[in-house]
Structures are given as structure tokens and as C-alpha cells.
Backbone as ProteinMPNN parsed JSONL, in Angstrom:
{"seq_chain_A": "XXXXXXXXXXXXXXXXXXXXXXXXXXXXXXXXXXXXXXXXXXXXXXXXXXXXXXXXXXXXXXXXXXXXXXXXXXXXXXXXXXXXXXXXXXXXXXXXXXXXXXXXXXXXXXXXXXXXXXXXXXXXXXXXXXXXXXXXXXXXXXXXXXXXXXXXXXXXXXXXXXXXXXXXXXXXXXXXXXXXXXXXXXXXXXXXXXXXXXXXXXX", "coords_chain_A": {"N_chain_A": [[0.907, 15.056, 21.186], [0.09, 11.491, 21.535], [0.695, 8.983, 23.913], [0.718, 6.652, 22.692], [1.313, 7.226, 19.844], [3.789, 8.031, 20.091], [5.061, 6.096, 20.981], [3.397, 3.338, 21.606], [2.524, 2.969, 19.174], [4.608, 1.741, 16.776], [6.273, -0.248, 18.69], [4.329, -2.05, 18.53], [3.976, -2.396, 15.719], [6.512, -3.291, 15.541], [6.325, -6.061, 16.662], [4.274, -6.928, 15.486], [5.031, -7.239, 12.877], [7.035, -8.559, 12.659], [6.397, -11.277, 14.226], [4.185, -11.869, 11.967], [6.071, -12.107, 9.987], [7.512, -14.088, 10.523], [5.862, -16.657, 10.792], [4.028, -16.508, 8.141], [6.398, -16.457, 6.554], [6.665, -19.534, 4.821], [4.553, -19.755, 3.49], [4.576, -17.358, 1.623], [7.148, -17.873, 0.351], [6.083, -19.418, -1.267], [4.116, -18.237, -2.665], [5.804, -16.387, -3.661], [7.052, -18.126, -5.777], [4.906, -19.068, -7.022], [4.661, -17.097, -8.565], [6.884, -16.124, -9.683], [6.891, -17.707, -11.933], [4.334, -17.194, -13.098], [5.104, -14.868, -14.169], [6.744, -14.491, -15.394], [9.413, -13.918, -14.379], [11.186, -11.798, -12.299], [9.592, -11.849, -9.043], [8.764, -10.049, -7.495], [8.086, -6.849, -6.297], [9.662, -4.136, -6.901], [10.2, -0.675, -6.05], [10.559, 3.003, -5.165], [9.408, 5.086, -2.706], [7.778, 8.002, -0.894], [8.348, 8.426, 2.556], [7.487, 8.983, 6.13], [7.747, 12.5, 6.878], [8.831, 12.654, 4.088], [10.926, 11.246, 3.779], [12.469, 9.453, 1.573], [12.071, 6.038, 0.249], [12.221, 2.368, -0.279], [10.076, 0.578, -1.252], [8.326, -2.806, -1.486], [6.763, -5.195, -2.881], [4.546, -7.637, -3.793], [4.813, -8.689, -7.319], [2.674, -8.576, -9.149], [1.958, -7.528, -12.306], [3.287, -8.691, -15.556], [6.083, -7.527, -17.292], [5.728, -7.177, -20.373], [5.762, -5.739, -23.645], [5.089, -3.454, -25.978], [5.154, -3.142, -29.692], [7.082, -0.861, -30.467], [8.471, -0.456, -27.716], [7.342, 0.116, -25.793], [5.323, -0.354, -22.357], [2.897, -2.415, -22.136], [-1.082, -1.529, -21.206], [-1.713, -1.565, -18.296], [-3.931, -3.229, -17.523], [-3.905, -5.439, -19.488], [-0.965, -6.473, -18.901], [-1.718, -7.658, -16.713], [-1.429, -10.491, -14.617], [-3.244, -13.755, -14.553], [-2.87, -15.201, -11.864], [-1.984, -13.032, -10.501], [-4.139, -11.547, -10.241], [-5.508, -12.328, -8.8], [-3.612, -12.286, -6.204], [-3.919, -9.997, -6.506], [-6.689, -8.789, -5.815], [-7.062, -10.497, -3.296], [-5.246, -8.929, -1.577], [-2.893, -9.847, -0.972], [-0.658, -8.977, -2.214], [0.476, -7.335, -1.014], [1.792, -8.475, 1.887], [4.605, -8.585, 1.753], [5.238, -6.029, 2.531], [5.825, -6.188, 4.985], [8.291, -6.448, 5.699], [9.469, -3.618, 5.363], [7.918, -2.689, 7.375], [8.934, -3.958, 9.579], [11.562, -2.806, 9.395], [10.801, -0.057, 10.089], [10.23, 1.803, 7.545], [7.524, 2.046, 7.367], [4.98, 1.449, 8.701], [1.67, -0.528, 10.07], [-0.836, 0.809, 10.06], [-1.315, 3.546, 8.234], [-1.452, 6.445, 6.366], [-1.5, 4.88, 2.806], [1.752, 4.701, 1.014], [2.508, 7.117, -1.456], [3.533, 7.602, -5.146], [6.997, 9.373, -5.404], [7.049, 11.243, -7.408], [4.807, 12.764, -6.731], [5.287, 14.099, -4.73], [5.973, 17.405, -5.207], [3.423, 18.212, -5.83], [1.627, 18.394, -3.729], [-1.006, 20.084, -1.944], [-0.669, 22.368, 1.51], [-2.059, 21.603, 2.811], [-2.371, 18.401, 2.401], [0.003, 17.584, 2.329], [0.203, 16.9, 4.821], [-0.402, 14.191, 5.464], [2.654, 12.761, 5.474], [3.275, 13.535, 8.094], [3.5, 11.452, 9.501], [4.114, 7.662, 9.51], [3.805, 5.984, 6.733], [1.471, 3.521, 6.0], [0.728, 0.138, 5.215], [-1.573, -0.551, 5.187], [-4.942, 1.858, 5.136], [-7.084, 4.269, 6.453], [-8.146, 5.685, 4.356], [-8.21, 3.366, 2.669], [-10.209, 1.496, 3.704], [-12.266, 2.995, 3.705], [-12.947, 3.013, 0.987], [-10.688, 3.091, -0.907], [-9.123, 2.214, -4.281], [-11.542, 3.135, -5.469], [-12.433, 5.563, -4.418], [-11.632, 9.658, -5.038], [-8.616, 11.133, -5.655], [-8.839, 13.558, -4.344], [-10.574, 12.966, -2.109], [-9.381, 10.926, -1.221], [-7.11, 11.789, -0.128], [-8.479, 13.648, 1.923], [-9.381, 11.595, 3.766], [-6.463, 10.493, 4.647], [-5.605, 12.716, 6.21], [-7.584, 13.364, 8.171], [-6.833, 10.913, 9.315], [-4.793, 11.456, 10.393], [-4.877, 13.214, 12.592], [-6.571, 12.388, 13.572], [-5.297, 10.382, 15.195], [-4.826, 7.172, 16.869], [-5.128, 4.572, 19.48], [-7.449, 2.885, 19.638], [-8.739, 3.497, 16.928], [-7.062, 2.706, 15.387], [-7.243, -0.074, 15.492], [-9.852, -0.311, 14.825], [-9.671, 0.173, 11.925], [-7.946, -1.791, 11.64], [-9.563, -4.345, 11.717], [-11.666, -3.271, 9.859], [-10.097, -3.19, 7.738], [-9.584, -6.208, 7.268], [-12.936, -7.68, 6.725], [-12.879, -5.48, 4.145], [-11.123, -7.11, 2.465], [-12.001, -9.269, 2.124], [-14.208, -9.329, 0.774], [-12.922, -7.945, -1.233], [-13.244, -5.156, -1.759], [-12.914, -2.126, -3.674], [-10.612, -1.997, -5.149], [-10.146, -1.459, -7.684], [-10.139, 2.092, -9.804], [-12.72, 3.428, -11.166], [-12.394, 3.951, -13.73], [-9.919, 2.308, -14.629], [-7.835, -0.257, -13.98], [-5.981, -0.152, -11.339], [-4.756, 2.944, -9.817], [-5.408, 6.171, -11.564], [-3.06, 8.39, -12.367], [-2.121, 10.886, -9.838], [-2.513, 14.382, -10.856], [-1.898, 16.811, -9.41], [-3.95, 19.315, -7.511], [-6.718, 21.201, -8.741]], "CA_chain_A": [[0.957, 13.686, 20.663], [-0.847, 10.956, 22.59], [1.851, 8.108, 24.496], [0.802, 5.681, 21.541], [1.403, 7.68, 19.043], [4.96, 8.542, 20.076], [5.771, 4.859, 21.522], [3.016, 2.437, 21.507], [2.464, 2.193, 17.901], [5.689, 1.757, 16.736], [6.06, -0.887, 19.38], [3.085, -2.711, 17.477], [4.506, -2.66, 14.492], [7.601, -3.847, 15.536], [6.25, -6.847, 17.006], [3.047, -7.815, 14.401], [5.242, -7.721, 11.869], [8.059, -9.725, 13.239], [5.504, -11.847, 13.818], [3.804, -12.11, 10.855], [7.137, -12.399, 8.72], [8.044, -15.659, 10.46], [4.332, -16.981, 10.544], [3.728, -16.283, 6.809], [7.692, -16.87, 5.822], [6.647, -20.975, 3.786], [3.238, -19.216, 2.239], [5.344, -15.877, 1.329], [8.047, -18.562, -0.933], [4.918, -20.109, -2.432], [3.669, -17.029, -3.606], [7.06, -16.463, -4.756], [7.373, -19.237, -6.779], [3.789, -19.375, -8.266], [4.435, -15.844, -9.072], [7.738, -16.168, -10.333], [6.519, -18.722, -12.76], [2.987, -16.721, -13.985], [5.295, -13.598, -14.542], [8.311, -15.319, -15.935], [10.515, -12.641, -14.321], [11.11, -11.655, -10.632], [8.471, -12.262, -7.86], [9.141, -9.002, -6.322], [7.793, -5.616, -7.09], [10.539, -2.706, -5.579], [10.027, 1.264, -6.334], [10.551, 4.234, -4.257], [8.577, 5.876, -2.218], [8.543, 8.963, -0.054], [7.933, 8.113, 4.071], [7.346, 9.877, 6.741], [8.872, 13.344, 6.634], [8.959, 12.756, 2.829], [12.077, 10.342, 3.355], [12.499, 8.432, 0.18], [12.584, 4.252, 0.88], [11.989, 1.085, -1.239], [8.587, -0.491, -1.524], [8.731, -3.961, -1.378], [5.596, -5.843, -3.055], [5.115, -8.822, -4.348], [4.793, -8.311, -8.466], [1.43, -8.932, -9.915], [1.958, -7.671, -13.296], [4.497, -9.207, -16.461], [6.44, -6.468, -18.507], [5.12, -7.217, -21.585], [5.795, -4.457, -24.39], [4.402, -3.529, -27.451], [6.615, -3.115, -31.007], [7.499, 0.071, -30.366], [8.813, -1.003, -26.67], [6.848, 0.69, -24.693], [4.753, -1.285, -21.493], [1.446, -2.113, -22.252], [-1.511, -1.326, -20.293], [-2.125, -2.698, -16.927], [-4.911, -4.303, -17.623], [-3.061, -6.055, -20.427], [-0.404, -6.976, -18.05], [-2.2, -8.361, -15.248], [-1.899, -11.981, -15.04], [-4.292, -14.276, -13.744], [-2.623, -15.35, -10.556], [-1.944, -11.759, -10.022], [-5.39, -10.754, -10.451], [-5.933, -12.999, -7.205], [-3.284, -11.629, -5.228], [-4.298, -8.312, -5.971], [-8.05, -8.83, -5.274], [-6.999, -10.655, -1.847], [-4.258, -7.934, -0.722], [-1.815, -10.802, -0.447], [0.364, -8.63, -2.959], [1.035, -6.262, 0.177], [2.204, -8.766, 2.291], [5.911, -8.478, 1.571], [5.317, -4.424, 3.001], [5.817, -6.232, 6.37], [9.405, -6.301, 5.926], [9.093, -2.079, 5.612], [7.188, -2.481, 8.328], [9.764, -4.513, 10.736], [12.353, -2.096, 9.19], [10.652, 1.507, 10.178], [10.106, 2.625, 6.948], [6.122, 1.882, 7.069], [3.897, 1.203, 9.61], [0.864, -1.379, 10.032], [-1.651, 1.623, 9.577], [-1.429, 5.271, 7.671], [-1.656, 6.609, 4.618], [-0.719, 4.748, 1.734], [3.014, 5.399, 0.208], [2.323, 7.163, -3.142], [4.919, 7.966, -5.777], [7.68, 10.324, -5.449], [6.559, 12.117, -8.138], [3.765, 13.298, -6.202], [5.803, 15.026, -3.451], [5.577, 18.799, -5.116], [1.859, 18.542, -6.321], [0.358, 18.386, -2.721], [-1.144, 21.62, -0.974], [0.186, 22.446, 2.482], [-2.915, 20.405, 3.708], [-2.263, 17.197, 1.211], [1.613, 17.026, 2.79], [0.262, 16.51, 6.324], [-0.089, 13.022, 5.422], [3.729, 12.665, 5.745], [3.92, 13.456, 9.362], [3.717, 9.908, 10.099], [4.419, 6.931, 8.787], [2.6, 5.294, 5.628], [0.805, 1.981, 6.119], [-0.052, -1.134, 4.474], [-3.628, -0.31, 5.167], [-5.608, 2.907, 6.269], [-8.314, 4.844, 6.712], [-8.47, 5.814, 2.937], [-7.967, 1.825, 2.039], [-11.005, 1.117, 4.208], [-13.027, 3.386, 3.501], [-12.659, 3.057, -0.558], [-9.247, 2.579, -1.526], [-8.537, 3.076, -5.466], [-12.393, 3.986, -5.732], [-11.983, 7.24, -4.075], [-11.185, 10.037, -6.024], [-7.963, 11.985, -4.886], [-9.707, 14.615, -2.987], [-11.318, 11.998, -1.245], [-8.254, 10.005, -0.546], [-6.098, 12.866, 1.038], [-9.159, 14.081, 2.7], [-9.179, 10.798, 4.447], [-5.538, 10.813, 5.015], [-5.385, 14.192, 6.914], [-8.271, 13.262, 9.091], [-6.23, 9.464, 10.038], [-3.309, 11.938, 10.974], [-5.407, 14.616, 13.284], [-7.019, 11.811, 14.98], [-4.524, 9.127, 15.214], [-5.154, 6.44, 18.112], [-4.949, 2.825, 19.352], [-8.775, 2.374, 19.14], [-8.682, 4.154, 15.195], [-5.923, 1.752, 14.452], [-7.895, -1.529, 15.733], [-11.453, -0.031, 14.068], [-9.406, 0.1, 10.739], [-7.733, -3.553, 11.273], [-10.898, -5.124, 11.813], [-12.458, -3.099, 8.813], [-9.765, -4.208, 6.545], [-10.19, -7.588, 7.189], [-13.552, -6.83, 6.295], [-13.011, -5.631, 2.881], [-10.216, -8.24, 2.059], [-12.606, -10.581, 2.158], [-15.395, -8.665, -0.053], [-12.614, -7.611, -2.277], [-14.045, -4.187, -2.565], [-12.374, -0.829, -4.286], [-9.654, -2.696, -5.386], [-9.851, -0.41, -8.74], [-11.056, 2.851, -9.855], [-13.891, 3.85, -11.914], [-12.028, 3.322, -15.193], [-8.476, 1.456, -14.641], [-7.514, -1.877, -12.897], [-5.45, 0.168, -10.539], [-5.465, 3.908, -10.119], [-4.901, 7.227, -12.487], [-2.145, 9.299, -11.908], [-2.287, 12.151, -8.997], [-1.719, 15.427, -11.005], [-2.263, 18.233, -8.333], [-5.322, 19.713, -6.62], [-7.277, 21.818, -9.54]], "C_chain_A": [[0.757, 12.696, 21.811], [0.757, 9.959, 23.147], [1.563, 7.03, 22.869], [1.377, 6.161, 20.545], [3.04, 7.785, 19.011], [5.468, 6.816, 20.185], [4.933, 3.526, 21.349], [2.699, 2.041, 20.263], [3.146, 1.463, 16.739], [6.225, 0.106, 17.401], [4.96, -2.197, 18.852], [3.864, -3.299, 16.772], [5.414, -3.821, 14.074], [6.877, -5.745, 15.426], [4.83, -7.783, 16.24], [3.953, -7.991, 13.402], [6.393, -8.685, 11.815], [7.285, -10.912, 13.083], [5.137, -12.865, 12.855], [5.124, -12.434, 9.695], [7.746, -14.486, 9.093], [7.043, -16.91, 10.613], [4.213, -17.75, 9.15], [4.635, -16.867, 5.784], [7.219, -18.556, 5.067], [5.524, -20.146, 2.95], [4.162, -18.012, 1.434], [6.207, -16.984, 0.176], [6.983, -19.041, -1.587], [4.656, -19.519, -3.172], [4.405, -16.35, -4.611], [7.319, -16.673, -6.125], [6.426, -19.164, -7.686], [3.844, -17.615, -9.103], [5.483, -15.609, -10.31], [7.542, -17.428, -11.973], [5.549, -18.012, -13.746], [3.715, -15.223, -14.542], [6.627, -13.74, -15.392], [9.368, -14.194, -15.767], [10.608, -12.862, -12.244], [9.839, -11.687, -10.057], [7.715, -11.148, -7.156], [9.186, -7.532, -6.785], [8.745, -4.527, -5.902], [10.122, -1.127, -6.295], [10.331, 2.156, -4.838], [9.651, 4.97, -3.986], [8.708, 6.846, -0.798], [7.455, 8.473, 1.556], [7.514, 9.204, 4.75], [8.57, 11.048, 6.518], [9.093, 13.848, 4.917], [10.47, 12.123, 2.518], [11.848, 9.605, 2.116], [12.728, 6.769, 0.932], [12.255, 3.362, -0.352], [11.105, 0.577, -1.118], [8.968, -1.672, -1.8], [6.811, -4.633, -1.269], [5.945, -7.298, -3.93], [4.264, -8.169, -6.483], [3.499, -8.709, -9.513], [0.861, -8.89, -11.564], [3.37, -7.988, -14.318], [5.044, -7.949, -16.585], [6.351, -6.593, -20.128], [5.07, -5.531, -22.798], [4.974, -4.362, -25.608], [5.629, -3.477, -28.582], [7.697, -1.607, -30.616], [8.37, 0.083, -28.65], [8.161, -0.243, -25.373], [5.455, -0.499, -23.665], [3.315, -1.111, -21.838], [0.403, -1.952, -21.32], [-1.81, -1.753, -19.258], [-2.709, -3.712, -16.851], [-4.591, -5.473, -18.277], [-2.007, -7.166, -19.769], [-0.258, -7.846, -16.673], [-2.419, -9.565, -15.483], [-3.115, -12.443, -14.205], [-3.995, -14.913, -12.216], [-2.522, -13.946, -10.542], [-3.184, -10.802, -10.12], [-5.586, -11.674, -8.692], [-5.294, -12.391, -6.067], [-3.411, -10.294, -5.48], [-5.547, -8.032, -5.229], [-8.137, -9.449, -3.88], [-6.159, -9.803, -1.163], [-3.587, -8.893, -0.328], [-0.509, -10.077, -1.228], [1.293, -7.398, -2.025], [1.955, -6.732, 1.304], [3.996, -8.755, 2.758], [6.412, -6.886, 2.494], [5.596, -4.872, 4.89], [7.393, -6.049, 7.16], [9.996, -4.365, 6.096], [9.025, -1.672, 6.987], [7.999, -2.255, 10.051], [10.932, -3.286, 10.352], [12.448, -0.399, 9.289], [10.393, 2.176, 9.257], [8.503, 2.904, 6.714], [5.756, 1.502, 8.317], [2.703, 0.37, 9.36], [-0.289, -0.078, 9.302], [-1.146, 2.798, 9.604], [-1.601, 5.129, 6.477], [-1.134, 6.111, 4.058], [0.615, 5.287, 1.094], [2.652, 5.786, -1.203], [3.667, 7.52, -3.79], [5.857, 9.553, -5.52], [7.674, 11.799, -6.171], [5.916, 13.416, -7.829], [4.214, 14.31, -5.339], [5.198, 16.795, -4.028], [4.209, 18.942, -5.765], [0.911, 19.018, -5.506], [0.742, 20.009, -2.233], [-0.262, 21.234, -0.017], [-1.083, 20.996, 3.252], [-2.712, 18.59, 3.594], [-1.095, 16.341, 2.195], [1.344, 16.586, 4.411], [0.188, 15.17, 6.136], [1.714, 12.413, 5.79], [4.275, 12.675, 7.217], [3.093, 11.933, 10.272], [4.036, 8.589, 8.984], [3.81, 6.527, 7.702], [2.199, 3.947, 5.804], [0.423, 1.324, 5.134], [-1.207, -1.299, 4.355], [-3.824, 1.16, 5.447], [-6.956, 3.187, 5.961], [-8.873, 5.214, 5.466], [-8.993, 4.239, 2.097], [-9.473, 1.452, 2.312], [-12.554, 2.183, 4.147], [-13.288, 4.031, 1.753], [-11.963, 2.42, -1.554], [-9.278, 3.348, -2.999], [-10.256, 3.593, -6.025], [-12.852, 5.396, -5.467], [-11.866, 7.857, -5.164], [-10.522, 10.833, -4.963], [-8.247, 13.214, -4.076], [-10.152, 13.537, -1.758], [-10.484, 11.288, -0.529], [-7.322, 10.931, 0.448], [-7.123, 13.365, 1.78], [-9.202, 12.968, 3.968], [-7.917, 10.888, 5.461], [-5.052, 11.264, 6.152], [-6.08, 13.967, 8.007], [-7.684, 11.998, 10.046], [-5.17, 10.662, 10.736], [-3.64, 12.735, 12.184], [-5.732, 13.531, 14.463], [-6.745, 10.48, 15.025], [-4.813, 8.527, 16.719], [-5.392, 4.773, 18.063], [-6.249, 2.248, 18.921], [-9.082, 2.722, 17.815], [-8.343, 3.035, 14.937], [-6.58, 0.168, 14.846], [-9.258, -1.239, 14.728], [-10.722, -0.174, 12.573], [-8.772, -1.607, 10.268], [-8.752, -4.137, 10.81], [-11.561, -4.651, 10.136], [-11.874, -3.71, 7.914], [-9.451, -5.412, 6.345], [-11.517, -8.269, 6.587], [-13.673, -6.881, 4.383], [-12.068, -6.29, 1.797], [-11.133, -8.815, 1.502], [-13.487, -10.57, 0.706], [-14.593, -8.201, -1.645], [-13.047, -6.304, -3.113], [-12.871, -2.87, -2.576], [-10.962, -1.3, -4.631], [-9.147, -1.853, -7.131], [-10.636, 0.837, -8.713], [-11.977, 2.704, -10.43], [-13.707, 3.556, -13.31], [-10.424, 2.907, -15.279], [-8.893, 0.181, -13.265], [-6.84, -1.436, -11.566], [-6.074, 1.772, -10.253], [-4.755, 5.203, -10.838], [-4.375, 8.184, -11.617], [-2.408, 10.541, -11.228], [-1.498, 13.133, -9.999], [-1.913, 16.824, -10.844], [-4.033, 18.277, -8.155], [-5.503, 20.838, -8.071], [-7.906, 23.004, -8.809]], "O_chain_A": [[1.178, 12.97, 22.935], [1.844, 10.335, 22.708], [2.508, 6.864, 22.097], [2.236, 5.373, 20.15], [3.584, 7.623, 17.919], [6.287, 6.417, 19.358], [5.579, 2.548, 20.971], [2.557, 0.834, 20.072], [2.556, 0.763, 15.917], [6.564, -0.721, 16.555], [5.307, -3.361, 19.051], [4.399, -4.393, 16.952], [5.416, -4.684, 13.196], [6.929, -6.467, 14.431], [4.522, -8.958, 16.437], [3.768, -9.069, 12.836], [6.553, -9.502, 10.908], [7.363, -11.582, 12.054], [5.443, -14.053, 12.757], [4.905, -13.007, 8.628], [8.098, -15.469, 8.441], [7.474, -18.061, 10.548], [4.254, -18.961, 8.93], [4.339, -17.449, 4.74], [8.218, -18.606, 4.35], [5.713, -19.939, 1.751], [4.173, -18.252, 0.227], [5.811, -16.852, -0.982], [7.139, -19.013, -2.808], [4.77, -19.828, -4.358], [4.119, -15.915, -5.726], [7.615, -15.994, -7.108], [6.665, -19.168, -8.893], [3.128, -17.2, -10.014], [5.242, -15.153, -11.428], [8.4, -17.635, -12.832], [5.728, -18.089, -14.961], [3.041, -14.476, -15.251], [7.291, -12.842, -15.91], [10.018, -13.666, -16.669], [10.246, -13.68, -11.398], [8.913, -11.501, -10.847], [6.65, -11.141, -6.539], [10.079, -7.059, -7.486], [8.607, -4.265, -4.707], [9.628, -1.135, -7.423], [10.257, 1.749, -3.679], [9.017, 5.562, -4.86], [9.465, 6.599, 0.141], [6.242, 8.267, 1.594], [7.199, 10.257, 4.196], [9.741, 10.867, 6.183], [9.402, 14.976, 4.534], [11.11, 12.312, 1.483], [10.706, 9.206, 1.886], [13.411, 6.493, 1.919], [12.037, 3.919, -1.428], [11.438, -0.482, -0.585], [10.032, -1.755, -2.414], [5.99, -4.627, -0.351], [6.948, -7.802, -4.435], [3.342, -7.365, -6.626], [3.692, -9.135, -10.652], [-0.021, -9.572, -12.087], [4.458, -7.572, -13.919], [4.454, -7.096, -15.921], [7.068, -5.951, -20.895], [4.4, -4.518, -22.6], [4.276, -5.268, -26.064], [6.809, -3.732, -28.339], [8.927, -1.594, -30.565], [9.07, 1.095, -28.636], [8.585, -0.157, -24.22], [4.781, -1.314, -24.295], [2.669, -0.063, -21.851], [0.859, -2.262, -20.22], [-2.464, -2.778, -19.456], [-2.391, -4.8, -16.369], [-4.926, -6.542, -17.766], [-2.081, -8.378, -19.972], [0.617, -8.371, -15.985], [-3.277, -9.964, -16.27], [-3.787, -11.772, -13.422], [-4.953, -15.08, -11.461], [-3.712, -13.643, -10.62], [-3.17, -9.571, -10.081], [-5.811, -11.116, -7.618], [-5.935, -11.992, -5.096], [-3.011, -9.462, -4.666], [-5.609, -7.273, -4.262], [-9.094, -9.112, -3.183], [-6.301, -9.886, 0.057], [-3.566, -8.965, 0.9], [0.614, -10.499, -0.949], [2.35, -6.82, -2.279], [2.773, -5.952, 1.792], [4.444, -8.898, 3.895], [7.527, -6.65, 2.961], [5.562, -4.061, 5.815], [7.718, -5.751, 8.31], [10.848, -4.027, 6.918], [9.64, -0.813, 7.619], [7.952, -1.448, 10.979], [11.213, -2.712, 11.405], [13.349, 0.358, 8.931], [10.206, 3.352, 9.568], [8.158, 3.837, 5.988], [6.719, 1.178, 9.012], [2.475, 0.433, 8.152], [-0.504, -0.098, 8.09], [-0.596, 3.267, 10.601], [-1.817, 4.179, 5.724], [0.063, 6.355, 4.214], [0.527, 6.419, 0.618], [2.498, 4.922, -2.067], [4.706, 7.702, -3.155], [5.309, 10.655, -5.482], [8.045, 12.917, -5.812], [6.13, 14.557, -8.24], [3.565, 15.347, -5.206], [4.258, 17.36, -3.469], [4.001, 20.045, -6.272], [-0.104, 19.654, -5.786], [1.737, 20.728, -2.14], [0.597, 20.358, -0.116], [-0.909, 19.958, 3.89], [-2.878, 17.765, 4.492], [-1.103, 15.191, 2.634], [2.199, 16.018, 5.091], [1.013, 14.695, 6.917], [1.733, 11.434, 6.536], [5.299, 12.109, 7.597], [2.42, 11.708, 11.277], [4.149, 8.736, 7.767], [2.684, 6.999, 7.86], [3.165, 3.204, 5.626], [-0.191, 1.83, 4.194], [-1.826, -2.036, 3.588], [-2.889, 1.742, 5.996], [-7.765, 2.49, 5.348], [-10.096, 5.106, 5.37], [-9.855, 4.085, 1.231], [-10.115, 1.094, 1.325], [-13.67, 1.893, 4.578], [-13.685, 5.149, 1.424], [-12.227, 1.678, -2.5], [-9.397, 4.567, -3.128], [-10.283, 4.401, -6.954], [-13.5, 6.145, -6.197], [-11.911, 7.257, -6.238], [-11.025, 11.217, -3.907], [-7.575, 13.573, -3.109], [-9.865, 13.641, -0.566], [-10.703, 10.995, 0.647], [-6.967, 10.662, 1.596], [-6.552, 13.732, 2.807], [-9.068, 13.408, 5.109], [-8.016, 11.199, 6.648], [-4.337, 10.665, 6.956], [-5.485, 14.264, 9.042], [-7.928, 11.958, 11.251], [-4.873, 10.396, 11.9], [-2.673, 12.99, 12.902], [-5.435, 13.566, 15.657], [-7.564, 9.566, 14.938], [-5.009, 9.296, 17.66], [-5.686, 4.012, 17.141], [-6.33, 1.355, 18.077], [-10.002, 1.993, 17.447], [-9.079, 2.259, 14.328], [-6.099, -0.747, 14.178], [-9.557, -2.094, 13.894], [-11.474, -0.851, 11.871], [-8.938, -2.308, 9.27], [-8.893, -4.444, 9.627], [-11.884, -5.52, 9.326], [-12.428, -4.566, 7.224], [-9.023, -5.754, 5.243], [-11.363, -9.33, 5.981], [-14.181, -7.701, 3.619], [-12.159, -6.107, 0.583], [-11.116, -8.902, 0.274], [-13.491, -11.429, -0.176], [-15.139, -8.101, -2.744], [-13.192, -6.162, -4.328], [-12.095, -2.68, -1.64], [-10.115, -0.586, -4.094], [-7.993, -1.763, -7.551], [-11.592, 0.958, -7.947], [-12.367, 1.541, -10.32], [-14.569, 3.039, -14.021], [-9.807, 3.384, -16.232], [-9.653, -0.066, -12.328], [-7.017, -2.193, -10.612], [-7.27, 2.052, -10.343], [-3.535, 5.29, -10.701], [-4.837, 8.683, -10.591], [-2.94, 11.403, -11.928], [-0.283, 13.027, -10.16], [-2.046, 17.726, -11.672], [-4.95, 17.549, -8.534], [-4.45, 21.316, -8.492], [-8.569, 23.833, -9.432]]}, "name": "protein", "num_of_chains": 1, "seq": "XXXXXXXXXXXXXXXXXXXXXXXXXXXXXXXXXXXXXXXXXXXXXXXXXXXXXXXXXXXXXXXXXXXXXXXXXXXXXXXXXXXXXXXXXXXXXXXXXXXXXXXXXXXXXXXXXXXXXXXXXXXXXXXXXXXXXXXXXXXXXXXXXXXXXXXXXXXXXXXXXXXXXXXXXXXXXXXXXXXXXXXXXXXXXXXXXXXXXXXXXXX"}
């Protein structure tokens, strides 16, 4: 394991997202507010998700869709649910922002693999789970080179390869990119959902 890897990235983290939390902190209540208003509920999307290691932690997003039910009470479909401010902060990745507090707190990192659901833990091969030996990021190498257009092969294939050849120049080539496709707003869904369809194992 390289010196960054053990100390300098970490080190990063600490200090972009520090940073960035007291930067961002007046836009971050705005978003709040206009959110808390278009969703007529909390602001603030939490769930669990497994970290490095396969620790369990709290996700911390900001909340883009209502809860809106049908008669029968069950949540209707995403698409359904997605308001129109929250179609913006999803399509700018401003709905990630909040992951900085994760970030400052060790349970996430600036760049790795995506946190997926808990669920997911016993589905992955032995290859799948190497994603885990590091942290999960707010961006990566999957994000930037796809994101929810991928198809899960594609996304853990990514993954595995960010983890093998982790490094300070990787982790700047992926900033820069996802700045990049912020902008462009690209893979932001799959192929047929607003978000993306449930991981259920390697076939």
C-alpha cells in the first residue's frame, strides 16, 4: 500500500471536506429549505450503508424524492415521486453534497466506490467484495465513467480496478472528470428507471 493510500488520502479528505462544509454551510440551508418545502417532509435523505470492511454507517443525502403512496399504501414509483426541484439537484449532484459530513466523519471518503445497500453485502463474488477494502466515495471511477448507466458488471468491474490501482494522480484524474460530467449531467439514470434497478447477484 502506497504512503497515500495509507495516510495521504485520508488527510485529503479530512481537510476538503472540512472545508467544503463551512464554504457551502448558507447554500447547504437553502437547499434545505427549498427542499423542505417541494417535499413537504424532511430535507434529508438517511439509510444505511455498508463501508469499508463492510462496516454498516448512515448515508446522509439531501432528499430528492416525496413519499407519496398509492391506496393500498404502498410508495409509488420513483419517477412518480421525483419532484421538480429534486430533479435539479439530482441532475447537478448537489443531492450528494451533504455526504461531506461522512466524509469529515471517516465513514466515506472524497473518492471510491459508491456505498450500495446493505442488502447487497451477501450477493457479491469474492471479486465484487474487494470494493470494500477501502472506503466508499461521493464520486468514483464507476460515477465517471457511467454512473447509473453502467450495468452492474460494469460497475463492480470498475470498482475493483479503482481499488488495485488506487493513487493521488487516479484520485485528481477522477475529480477533474467529475466536474466534467456534473456539468453535462450525464448517466444520471439507467436505461429504463430514473435511478437504478436493484443489484440481484452475479448470474
Amino acid at each position: 500500500m502506497t504512503l497515500y493510500a495509507r495516510f495521504g488520502k485520508r488527510l485529503l479528505d479530512v481537510l476538503v471536506s472540512f472545508l467544503g462544509l463551512v464554504i457551502l454551510s448558507p447554500f447547504l440551508v437553502i437547499i434545505a429549505l427549498l427542499l423542505a418545502i417541494a417535499n413537504r417532509d424532511n430535507p434529508f435523505f438517511r439509510q444505511q450503508r455498508p463501508g469499508r470492511g463492510g462496516k454498516v454507517f448512515v448515508l446522509l443525502k439531501f432528499k430528492t424524492m416525496n413519499d407519496r403512496r398509492d391506496d393500498k399504501g404502498q410508495l409509488l414509483p420513483d419517477a412518480e415521486r421525483l419532484t421538480g426541484f429534486g430533479k435539479i439537484i439530482r441532475k447537478t449532484s448537489l443531492d450528494e453534497l451533504p455526504q461531506l459530513w461522512n466524509v469529515l466523519k471517516g465513514d466515506m471518503s472524497l473518492i471510491g466506490p459508491r456505498p450500495l445497500l446493505v442488502e447487497y453485502l451477501p450477493l457479491y463474488s469474492e471479486e465484487q467484495s474487494k470494493r470494500h477494502l477501502v472506503r466508499p466515495g461521493i464520486t468514483g471511477w464507476a460515477q465517471v465513467n457511467g454512473r447509473n448507466a453502467l450495468s452492474w458488471e460494469e460497475k463492480f468491474a470498475h470498482n475493483v480496478w479503482y481499488v488495485e490501482n488506487l493513487s493521488l494522480a487516479l484520485d485528481i484524474k477522477i475529480i477533474g472528470m467529475t466536474i466534467v460530467k456534473v456539468f453535462k449531467g450525464e448517466g444520471i439514470s439507467s436505461g429504463t428507471s430514473v435511478t437504478m434497478e436493484k443489484f440481484r447477484g452475479t448470474k
